[in-house]
N, C-alpha and C positions, 0 to 999 in steps of 0.2 A: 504494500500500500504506500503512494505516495504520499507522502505529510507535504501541506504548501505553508509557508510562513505568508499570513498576512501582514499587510502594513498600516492597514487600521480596522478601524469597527466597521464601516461600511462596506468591505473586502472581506472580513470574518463575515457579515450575512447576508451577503452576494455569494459566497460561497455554502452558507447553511440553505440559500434558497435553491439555489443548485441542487443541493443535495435532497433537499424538502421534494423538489419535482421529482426525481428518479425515482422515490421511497413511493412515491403517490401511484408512478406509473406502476410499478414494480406488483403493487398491493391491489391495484385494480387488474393486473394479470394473474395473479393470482385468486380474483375475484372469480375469475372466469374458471380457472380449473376447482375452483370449490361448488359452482352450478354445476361443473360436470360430476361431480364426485358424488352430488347428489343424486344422480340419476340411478348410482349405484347402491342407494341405500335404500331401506324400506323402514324400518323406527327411529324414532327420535332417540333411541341405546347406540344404534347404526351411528349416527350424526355425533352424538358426545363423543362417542370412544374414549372415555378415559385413558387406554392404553398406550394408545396412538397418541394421545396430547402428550400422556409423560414421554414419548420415545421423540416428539418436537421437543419437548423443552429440555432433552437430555441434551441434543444432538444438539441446539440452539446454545446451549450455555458453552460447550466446549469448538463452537467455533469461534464461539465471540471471546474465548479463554484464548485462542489463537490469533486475535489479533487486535488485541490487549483493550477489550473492552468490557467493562463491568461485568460479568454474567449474570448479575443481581440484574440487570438494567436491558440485558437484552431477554433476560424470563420476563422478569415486567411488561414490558411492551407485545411479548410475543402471548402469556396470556389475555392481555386485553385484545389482541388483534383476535386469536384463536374463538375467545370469547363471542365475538363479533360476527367473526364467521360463521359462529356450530349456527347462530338466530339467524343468519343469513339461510343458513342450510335447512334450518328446521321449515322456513319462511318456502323456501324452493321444495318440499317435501309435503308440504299440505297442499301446494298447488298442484299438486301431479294426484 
């Protein structure tokens, strides 16, 4: 990973917005393969998986241990995202 040294605050979030848009696009592709996942599910058990969330948030903490970011901070984000998605999923599974 590139680190860039900014040279003021306006460059620090010229760069955070930067990063803000990728994270957005990123999370609405991943939008998409979580409609698809529902097509493969039939209960709302289907959609939780609890199992399947602890093997994200395993996998989640030790990448972000690899390139030296909190893994406190990337579970965080990644349960409220996952969080987000199972209602998404549940939401796409009443409709069918």
């Amino acid at each position: 990973m590139k680190v860039i040294t900014c040279e003021s605050l306006d460059e620090v979030r010229e760069n955070i917005d930067r990063i803000d848009k990728d994270l957005i696009r990123l999370m609405a592709e991943r939008s998409i393969f979580v409609n698809q996942a529902a097509k493969f599910k039939k209960t709302e058990a289907d959609v939780e998986a609890p199992k399947r969330v602890e093997q994200i948030i395993t996998k989640v903490r030790s990448l972000a241990n690899e390139v030296n970011l909190n893994p406190d901070i990337a579970e965080s984000v990644y349960r409220t995202m996952i969080t987000a998605f199972i209602e998404q999923e549940k939401s796409k599974l009443k409709e069918e």
